[in-house]
N, C-alpha and C positions, 0 to 999 in steps of 0.2 A: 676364170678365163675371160679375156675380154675380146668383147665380142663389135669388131670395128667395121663402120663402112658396109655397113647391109641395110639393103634398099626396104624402105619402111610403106608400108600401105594404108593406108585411113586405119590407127591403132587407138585400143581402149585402153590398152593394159602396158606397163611395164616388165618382162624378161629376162632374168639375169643367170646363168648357166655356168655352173661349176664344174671342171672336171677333171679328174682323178684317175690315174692308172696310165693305160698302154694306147699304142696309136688308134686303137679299133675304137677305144673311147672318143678319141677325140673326133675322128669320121662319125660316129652315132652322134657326137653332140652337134655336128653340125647337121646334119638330119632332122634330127631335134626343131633346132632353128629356123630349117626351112619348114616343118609343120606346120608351128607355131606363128610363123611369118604370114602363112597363108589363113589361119584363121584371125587374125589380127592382131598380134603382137608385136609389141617394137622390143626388139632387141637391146640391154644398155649394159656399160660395163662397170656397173657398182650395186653392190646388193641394195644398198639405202634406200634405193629410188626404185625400188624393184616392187611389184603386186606379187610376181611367182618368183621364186628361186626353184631351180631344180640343180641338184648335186648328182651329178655322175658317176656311177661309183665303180671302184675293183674289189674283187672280194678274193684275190690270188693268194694271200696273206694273211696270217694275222692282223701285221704290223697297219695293212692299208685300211682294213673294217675299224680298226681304233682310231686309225686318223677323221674318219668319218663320223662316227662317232665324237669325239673331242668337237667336230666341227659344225655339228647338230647342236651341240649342248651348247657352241655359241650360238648360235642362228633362235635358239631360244629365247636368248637375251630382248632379240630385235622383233620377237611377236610379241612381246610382252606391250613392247612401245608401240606396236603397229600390227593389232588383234586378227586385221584383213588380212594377211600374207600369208601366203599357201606358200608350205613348203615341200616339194616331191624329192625322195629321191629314183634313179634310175639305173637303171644297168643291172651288174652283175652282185652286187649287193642284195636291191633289191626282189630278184629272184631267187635270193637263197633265205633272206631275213625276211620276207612281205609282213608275216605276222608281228612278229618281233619290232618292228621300225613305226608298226602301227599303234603298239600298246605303248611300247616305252616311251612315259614321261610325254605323251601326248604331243612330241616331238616334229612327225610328222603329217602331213594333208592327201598325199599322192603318192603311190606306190605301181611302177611301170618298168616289167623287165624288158631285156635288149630287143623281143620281137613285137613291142605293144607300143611303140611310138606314134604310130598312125592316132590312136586311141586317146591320147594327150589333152587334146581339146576337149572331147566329152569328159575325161577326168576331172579336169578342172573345174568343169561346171559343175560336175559332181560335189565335189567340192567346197566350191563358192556357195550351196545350196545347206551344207554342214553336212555334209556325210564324206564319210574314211572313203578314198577311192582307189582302186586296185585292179590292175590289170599283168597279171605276169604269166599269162600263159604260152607258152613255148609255141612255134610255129617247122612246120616242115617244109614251108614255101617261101616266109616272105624274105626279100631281099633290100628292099626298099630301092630296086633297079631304075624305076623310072620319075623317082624326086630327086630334085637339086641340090644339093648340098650348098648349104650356106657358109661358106670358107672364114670361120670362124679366127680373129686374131691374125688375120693373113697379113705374111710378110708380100703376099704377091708374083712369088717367085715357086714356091714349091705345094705340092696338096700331095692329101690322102684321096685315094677308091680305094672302097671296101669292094673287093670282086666275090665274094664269097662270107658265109656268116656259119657259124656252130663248129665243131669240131668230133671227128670221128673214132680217135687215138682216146685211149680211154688211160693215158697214164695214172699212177695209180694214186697219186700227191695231188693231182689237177682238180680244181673244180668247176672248169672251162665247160666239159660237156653233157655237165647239170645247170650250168647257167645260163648258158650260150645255144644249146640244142644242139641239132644233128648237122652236120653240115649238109650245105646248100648252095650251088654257086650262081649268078649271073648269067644273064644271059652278053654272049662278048660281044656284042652288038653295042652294047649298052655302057658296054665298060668300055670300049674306044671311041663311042662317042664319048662320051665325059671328057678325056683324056682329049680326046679333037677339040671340045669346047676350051677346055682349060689351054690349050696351046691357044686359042685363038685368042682370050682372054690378056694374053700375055706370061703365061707361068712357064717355068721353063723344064721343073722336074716334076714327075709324079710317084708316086710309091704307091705299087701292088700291095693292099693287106686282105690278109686272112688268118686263124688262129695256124692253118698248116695251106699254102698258096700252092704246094707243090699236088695237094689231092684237087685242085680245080681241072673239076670235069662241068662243061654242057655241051649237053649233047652233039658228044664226039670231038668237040675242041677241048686240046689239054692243056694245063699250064703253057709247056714249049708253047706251040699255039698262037695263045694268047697275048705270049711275052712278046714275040714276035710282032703278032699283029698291032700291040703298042709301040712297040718302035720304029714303026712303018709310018708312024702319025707324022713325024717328021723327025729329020737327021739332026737337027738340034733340042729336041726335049731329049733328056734324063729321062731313062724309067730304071728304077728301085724299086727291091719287091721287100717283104716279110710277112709270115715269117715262114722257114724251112724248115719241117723235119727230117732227118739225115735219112729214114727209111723211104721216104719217097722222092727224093730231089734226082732229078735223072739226069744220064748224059745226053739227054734229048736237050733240057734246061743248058745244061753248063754246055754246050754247043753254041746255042740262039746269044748268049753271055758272050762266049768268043768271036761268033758272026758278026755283032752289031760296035758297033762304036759308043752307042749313046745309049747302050745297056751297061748301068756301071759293072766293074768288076771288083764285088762286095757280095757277100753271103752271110747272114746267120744262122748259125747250124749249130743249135743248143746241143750240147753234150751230155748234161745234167750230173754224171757221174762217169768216173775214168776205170770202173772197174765192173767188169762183167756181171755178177752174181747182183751188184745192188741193181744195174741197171733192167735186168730182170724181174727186181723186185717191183725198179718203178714199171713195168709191161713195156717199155719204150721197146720193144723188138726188134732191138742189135745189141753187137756187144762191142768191147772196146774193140776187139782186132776188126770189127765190121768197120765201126768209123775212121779208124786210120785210114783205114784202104778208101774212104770216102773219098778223106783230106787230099792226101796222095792224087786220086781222079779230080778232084777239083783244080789241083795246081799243075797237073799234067796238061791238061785241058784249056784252062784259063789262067797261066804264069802270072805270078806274082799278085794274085788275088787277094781282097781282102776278108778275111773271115773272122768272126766273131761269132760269142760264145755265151748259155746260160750254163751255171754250175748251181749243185747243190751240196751243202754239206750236209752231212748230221742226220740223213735218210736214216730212216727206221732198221735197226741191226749194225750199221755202218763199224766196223771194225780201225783200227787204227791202219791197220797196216791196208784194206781198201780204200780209205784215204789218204795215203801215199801212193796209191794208183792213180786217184785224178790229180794230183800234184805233177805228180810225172810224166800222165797224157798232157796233161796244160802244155809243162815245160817242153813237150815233142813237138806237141801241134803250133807253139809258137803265133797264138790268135793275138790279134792286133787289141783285142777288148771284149772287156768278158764282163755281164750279170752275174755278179755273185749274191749268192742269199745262202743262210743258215734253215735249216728246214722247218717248216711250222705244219703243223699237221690242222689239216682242213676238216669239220664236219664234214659226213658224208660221201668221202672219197674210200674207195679200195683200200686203199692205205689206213686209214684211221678206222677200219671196220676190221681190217684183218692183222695189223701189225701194230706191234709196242712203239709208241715214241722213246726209245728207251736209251737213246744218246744223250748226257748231261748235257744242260743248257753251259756250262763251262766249257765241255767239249766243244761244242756245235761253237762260241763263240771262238775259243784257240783256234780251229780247225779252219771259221772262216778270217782269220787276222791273216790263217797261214798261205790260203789259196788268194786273197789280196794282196798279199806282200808279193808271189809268186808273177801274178799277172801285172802287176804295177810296173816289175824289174822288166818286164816281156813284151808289154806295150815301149816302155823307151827302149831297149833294146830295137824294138818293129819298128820304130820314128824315126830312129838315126838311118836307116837304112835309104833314108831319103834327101839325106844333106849331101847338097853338091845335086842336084834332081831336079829336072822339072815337072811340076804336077801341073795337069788342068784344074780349074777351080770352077764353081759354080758360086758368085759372088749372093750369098742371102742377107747381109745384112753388115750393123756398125757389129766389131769387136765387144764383149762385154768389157774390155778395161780399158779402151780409149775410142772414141770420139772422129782421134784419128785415122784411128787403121778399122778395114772391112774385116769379114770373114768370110767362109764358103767352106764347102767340103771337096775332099778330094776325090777323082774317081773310086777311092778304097775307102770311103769313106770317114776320113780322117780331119778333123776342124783345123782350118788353117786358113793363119792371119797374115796379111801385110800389110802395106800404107795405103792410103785412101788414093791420094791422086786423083783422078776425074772419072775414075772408076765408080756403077751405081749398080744395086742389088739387081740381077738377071741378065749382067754381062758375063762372058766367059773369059777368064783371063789363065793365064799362063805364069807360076809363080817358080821363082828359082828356091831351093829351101836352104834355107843357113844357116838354121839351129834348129832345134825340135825340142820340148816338153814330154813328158807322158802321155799325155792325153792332146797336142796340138801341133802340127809345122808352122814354123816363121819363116819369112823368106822375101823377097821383092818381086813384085812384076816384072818379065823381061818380055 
């Protein structure tokens, strides 16, 4: 990740921060930054030139702990050449692997779960000194509420707040609330300051994150609440939240949604499975007729809303014809865009302690071609519905395939491109749509 345009202080050391996974990452890593900033590091965006790397890591997957790995055993190459270079990694990896990441292949120097960031500095000095350094002890309080987040790679235009850290939903495939701890939220004082500063700054959207934003409680301010009182910051910032669990997203929430203007109207509302008995099995505590009736109150409430979706195949038992239930939920619910993944069973979760992975890896790959094909057809189907339309845009940046043309997201969250014109990232424009993608509107300014 590169790490641009952050104010440097009388520095010894070079900095370079990797990171991996989901937005909550990205928010830690710029906490990280600010840390590190304060005890004197300069920040840079190439490992080469780097004293520390630290790798930020997800441990949701399989697939993600291997990519870390693979990227360790490069990072090896370059202490060979450059014996000084401490390598940490952090996050959610390293709260589940500390031992493991420490022995193997002598790979890594620093070892710091998601509540031991403060602790960075003396790590490293640890470190620097030749001893293994390890910090991943879980926390019941800390929030990292009153440090600055160093807005890492900023386009300038949008940021993350974390208002909240750990998770309480104990599903049963998750390794969130062994990694991550208990949940904890902010105090909202704290969170709409940020959000006041970042408007003053110039930025024009922010997104509410937490592992589940809908259980934000302090004392006695609740999500609604809060949603609220960020959008009070002013009538021109965007606030975007995630993420929602469907068991606790209220018609308090989807109200404050419809009140406001400059509360997009977009929700993620993971479903995980379309059939009652597995989703049981994952503990998620509804069932499919529960979340219909969600959907239903969501677009009763907030018309023409945009929603999206995580899916899982290949859940432990999963029978064929329960996955032709979430086929079929998809195809009802009609979500604009969906996470899809094949199931990987996590050490240490509910699930891999009390159930068979006993879905073929053949299965679990047919099953997810077939819930991809399903939502691919469903997002262009969602996209046309907007030709001949005009969307507001939040202008963030050039197009990936020309030069020419901007991008922005839509109120529903939807990427869409048009021609540049004298148009620049943090204006709002008004696009007509003319064609649509799967996954983008085209259209002109009018």
């Amino acid at each position: 990740m590169l790490l641009d345009e952050i104010p440097v202080k009388t520095a010894t050391k070079n900095l370079y921060i990797e990171t991996y996974g989901c937005a909550m990452n990205v928010s830690d890593s710029e906490i990280v930054a600010s840390v590190m900033l304060e005890s004197g590091f300069t920040a840079i965006d190439n490992e080469f030139d780097a004293d520390v790397i630290f790798i930020n890591t997800c441990s949701i997957r399989e697939g993600a702990e291997t990519k870390i790995w693979n990227r360790l055993t490069q990072l090896k190459h370059l202490k060979k050449k450059k014996p000084e270079l401490l390598v940490g990694v952090l996050g959610c990896m390293a709260e589940r692997l500390k031992t493991k990441l420490l022995e193997k292949e002598q790979l890594v120097d620093v070892v710091a779960g998601p509540d031991s960031y403060r602790d960075l500095p003396n790590l490293v000095m640890q470190a620097e000194d030749g001893n293994k350094a390890v910090n991943v002890l879980l926390s019941r309080e800390e929030t990292y509420a009153e440090l600055s987040p160093i807005r890492l790679n900023s386009n300038g235009v949008t940021a993350f707040i974390s208002i909240m850290r750990g998770c309480n939903n104990m599903c049963s495939f998750c390794v969130v609330p062994f990694t991550r701890g208990r949940e904890r939220s902010r105090d909202a004082q704290s969170i709409v300051k940020e959000a006041q500063d970042l408007w003053n700054d110039g930025y024009k959207e922010v997104t509410l994150l937490g592992q589940n934003v809908d259980s934000y409680n302090h004392e006695g301010i609740s999500f609604a609440n809060l949603l609220e009182m960020t959008a009070q910051v002013s009538p021109t910032l965007r606030v975007r939240f995630s993420t929602s669990h469907p068991k606790d997203i209220t018609d308090d929430v989807l109200h404050v949604i419809a009140k406001y203007n400059n509360i997009c109207n977009y929700i993620h509302l993971p479903m995980q499975s379309g059939n009652s008995r597995i989703l049981e099995l994952m503990n998620r505590n509804y069932t499919r007729e529960w979340y219909m009736d969600k959907v239903n109150r969501i677009r009763e409430i907030i018309p023409g809303c945009g929603i999206s979706t995580d899916v899982i195949v290949g859940f432990c038992g999963e029978t064929e014809e329960e996955h032709q239930d979430s086929l079929s939920l998809m195809g009802w619910a009609n979500f604009d865009f969906a996470y899809m993944y094949a199931y990987s069973e996590r050490p240490g979760t509910l699930a891999a302690r009390q159930f068979a992975d006993d879905v073929s890896e053949a299965d679990k790959a047919r099953r997810l071609t077939e819930i991809i094909l399903q939502q691919t057809r469903k997002s262009t189907e969602q996209n046309k519905r907007f030709i001949g339309k005009t969307v507001r845009v939040l202008v963030e940046g050039f197009s990936k395939k020309s030069k020419d043309d901007l991008m922005g997201r839509s109120d529903e969250n939807i990427v869409t491109v048009f021609p540049k014109s004298n148009h620049k990232p943090g204006d709002y424009v008004n696009v007509l749509v003319e064609k649509t993608t799967t996954t983008s509107l085209i259209g002109q300014v009018v």
